[in-house]
N, C-alpha and C positions, 0 to 999 in steps of 0.2 A: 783140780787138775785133771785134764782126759787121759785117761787109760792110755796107754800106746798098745799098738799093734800093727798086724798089715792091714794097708789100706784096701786091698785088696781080698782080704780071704773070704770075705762074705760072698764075692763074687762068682765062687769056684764051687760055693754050694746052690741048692733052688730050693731052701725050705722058704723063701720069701710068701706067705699065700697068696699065688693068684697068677704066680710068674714060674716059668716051667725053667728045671735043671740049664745052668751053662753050658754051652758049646764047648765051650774050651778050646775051640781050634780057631779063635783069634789070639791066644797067648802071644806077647811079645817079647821077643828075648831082647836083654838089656842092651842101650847103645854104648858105642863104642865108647861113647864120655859117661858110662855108668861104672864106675870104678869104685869097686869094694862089693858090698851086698845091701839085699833091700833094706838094714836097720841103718843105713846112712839117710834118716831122716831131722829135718830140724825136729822132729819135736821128742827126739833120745840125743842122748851125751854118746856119743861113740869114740873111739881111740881114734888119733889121729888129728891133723892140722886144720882141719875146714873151718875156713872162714868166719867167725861172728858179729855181728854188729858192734860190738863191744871196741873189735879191734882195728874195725874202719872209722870210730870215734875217736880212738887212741893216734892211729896214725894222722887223723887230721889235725888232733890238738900237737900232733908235733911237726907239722907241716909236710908230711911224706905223701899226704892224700887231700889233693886240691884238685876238683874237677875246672873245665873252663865252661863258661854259662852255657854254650849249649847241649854240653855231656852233662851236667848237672839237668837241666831242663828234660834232658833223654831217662835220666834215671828216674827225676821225678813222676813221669809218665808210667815207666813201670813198675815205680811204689806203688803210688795210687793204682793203678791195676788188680794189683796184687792182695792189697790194705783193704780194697773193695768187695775185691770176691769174698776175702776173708772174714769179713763182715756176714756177708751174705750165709755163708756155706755155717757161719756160728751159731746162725737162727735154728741150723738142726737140733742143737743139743737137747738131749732128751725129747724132741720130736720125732726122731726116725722109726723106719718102721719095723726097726728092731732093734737090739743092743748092738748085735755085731756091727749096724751100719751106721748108728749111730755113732758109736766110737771111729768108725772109718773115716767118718763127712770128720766131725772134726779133728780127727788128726792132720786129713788134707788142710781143713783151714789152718792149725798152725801151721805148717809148713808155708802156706801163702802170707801170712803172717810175718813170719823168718824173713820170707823172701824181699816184704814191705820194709820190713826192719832193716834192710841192707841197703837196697834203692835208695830208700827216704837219708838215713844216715850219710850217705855218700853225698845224693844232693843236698843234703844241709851246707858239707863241708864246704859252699863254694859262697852259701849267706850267712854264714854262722848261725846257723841253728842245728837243734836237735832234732832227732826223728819225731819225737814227741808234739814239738812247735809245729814242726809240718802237718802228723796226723791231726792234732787238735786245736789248733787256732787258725787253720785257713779257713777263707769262707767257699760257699759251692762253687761260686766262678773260679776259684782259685785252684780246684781240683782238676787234673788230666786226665782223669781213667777213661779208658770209652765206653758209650751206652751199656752195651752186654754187661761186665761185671756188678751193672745197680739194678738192674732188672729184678723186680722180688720171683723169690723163689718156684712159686706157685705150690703146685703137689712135687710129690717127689719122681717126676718123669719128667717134669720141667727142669727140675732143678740139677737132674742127669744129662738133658739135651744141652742145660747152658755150660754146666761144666766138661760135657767130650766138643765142645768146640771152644771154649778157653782152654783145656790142656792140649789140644791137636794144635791152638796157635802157639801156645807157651811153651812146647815142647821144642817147635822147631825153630823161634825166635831166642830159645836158651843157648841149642844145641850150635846155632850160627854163632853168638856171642861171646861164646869161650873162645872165638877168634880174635875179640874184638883188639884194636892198639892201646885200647885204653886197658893194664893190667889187671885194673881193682874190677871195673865193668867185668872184664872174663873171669875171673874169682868167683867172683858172686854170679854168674849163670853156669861158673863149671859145679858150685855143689847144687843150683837150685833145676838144673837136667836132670838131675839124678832122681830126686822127688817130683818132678813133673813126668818121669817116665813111668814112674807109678798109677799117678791120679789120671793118667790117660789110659794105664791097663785097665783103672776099676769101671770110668766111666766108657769105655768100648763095652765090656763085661757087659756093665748091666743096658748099656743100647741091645745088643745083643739078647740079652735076659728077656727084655719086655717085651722088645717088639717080636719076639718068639716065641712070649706067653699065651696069656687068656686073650680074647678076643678085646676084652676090656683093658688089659696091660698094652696092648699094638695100638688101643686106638689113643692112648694118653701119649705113649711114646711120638705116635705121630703128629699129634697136638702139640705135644714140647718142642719136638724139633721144628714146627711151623711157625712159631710163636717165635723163638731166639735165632732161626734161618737169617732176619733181617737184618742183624747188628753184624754179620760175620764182615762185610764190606768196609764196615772202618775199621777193623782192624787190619786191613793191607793199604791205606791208603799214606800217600807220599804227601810229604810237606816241606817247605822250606827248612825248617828243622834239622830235617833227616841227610839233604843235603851237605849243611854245617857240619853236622855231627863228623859225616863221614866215615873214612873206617875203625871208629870208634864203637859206630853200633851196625844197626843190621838195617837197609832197605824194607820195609816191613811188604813193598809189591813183589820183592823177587821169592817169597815165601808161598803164596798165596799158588802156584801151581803145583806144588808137593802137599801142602793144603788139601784142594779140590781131590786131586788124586787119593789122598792118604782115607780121607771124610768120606768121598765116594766108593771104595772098598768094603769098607765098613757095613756103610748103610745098604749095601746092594745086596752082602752077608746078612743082614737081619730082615731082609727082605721088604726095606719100602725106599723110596726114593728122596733126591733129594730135594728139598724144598726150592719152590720155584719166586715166591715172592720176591716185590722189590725189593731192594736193600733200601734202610733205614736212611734219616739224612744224617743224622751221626753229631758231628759239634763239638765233644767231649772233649778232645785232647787241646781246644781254644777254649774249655771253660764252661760248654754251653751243653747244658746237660737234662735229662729227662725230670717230670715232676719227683722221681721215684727216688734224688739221689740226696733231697735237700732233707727228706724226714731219717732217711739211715744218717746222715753226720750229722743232725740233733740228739739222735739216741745213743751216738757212738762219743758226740763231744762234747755230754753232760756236766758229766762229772769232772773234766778237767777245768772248765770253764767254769762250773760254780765254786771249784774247791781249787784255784791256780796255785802252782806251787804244791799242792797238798804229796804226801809220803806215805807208806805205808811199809 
């Protein structure tokens, strides 16, 4: 089991070698849908009602929580998102380039994790299945996440650039959806704001950290963000889907200017700019997905698939 802690406090120091002391004056004080304190994380027991997966499988076995197919189709976009990154950010363990950050990267994945566990669970409720059937028996076409979250890690300045541009989107597609009409939908992005207001402090932090380091920390930083700049486009773009859903979920274009803004503050504070390449052609949320995404759900849906049914 990962140690818990903040996700952030490796941040606040600069013993990292090769990266100079934090600024500290991008600190972000909590949003207004940050209610309670930072141990409101999935991956600690805290006092209080917060949502579990548990009891949006409960509610559906008694019929209180029935998505309709295209709020189910919405959720499972943001499972898989989430179930993805989680993936991704688990490959640090005992990789990082230290203890404290190591335990940091994956505390954020459980918490992406949690957040998969709730998505997936809810769309199940609308084909009878579990969270489980979804994570491990669909095939690659069958999965919605977009490019960005399958992307491998690289070093760890890559894997900083991918995650402050999945939490700058996560943050502000959570923070919209505790609006949503759909109750269970706002449930599950009112505790999963709270935990993405984090993983966006840590990853500003160390944007921050690197690109203000050694001349060799600014120049990976800047390589990271050049490399994952291109996937940032499918993450705003509209579909027929989004329409259906309506105000169930959130316009994922009307995001994408508080985005640009929020990303370009940032990077103007660490002093480089913002990446100018194309954007990517994208695919993902119809199915159609980079070579990178078909070997993680072999390695992620080994063991379910050889051992179906199995318990432990």
């Amino acid at each position: 089991m990962i140690p818990t802690g903040s996700h952030h406090s490796q941040a606040r120091d600069g013993s990292l070698a090769g990266v100079g002391p934090s600024t500290g004056s991008h600190h972000r004080n909590p949003t207004p849908y940050s209610l309670g304190d930072s141990s409101a994380s999935a991956t600690r027991i805290t006092p209080g009602n917060a949502l579990r997966p548990e009891d949006i499988a409960l509610a559906a076995a008694e019929g209180t929580a029935h998505p309709r197919e295209a709020v189910a189709e919405y959720a499972l976009r943001l499972g898989d998102d989430a179930l993805i990154l989680a993936q991704r950010l688990g490959h640090w363990i005992s990789r990082g380039p230290e203890l404290e950050e190591d335990v940091a990267l994956g505390n954020i994945a459980l918490d992406q994790l949690g957040h998969a566990r709730s998505f997936l669970t809810y769309a199940g409720a609308a084909w009878g299945k579990s969270e489980d059937d979804l994570a491990y028996y669909r095939r690659e076409p069958e999965f919605r996440s977009a490019h960005l979250f399958e992307q491998p890690n690289g070093d760890f300045a890559v894997t900083i650039a991918r995650q402050f541009i999945a939490a700058s989107y996560q943050y502000l597609l959570y923070r919209e959806l505790t609006r949503s009409s759909d109750p269970m939908l706002a449930a599950i992005a009112g505790k999963a704001v709270k935990e993405v207001d984090y993983h966006l402090d840590h990853s500003t932090q160390w944007v921050l950290r690197l690109a203000g380091g050694t001349e060799e920390s600014n120049r990976r930083m800047i390589a990271g963000l050049e490399l994952m700049w291109p996937f940032v486009g499918e993450l705003f773009e509209d579909d027929p889907l989004i329409a259906e859903v309506g105000d169930a979920g959130v316009v994922p274009s009307s995001l994408k200017e508080e985005f640009d803004r929020a990303t370009a503050a940032v990077l103007a504070e660490a002093g480089v700019e913002v990446p100018a390449h194309p954007m990517a052609t994208g695919g993902g949320r119809h199915g159609r997905h980079s070579e990178h995404l078909g070997y993680l759900l072999a390695e992620m849906q080994v063991l379910a698939r050889e051992y179906p049914g199995a318990s432990w």
